[in-house]
Structure formats: C-alpha cells, structure tokens
N, C-alpha and C positions, 0 to 999 in steps of 0.2 A: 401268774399266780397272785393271788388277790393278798393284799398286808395282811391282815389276819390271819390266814392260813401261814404265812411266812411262820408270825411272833408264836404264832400257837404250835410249831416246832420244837420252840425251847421252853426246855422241861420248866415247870412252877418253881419257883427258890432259886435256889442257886444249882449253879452249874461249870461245866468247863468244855471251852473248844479252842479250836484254831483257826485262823483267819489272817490269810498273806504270811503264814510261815511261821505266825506267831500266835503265842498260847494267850488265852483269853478266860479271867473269870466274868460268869455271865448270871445278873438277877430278872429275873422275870417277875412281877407283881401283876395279880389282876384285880381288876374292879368294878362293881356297878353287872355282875353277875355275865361275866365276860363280855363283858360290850367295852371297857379300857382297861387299857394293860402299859404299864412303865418298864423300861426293859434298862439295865444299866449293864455294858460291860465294858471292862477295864484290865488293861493288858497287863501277864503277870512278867513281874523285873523290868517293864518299857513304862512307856509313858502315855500310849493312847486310849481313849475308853473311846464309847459310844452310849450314847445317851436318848433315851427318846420318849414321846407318850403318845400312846394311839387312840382312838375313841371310835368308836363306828356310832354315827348317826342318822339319824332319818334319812337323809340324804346322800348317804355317803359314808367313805372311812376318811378320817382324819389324822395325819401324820404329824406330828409337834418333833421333830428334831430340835433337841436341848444343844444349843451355843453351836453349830456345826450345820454343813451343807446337809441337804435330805438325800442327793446322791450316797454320800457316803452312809448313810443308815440304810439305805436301798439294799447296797453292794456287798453289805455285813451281811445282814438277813439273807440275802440270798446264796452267799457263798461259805455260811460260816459253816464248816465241819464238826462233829462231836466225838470226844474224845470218848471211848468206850474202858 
C-alpha cells in the first residue's frame, strides 16, 4: 500500500488509537491541497510519539521522518488500530 493511502487512514485533527498495546493521540494536518500532510503522534501517560512529513511529488512520495528511523514510521502507519 502506497504512503499516502496509509496517512490518508487517519482521520484530519486529531484523533486516537493503539499501537503495540499502547494508546496513542494522533494529529494529522494537510497541505498544499493534499499533496503534504505532517502527522504527529504521541503516546498517552508513555513517552513515545512519532513524527513525520510526507509530500508527494512529481517524481514520487517523499517520507521526512522527524528525529527517528523511517522503519519505525512505516510500522506505525501500517499497524496502528482506531479506537471507535
């Protein structure tokens, strides 16, 4: 599944899920009429976030993992659950 389809999963604002057992609040911002989108999420009572900024361009999508391997922003997006 292509990164953009992943990010465009989680809901616009804010939000909430889980990921490896733990709860997660999650902001999604878009930009540039969906072509980039910054996604912050940050564990709630822990200590982990995830950070990132995506762009799709001419040539491609572009991943910017903020301070953090790109694995780990892979394995969020792909695995992260919502809470209903």
């Amino acid at each position: 599944m292509k990164l953009k389809s992943l990010i465009s999963l989680i809901p616009e604002g804010y939000s909430e899920g889980s990921y490896n057992g733990r709860k997660y609040g999650i902001t999604r911002t878009g930009f540039n009429a969906g072509k980039s989108f910054k996604v912050y999420a940050e564990e709630l009572g822990g200590t982990d976030f995830i950070s990132l900024n995506f762009y799709e361009t001419k040539s491609g999508e572009l991943l910017k993992p903020c301070e953090m391997p790109e694995a780990k922003v892979i394995a969020f997006l792909k695995e992260v659950k919502w809470n209903d």
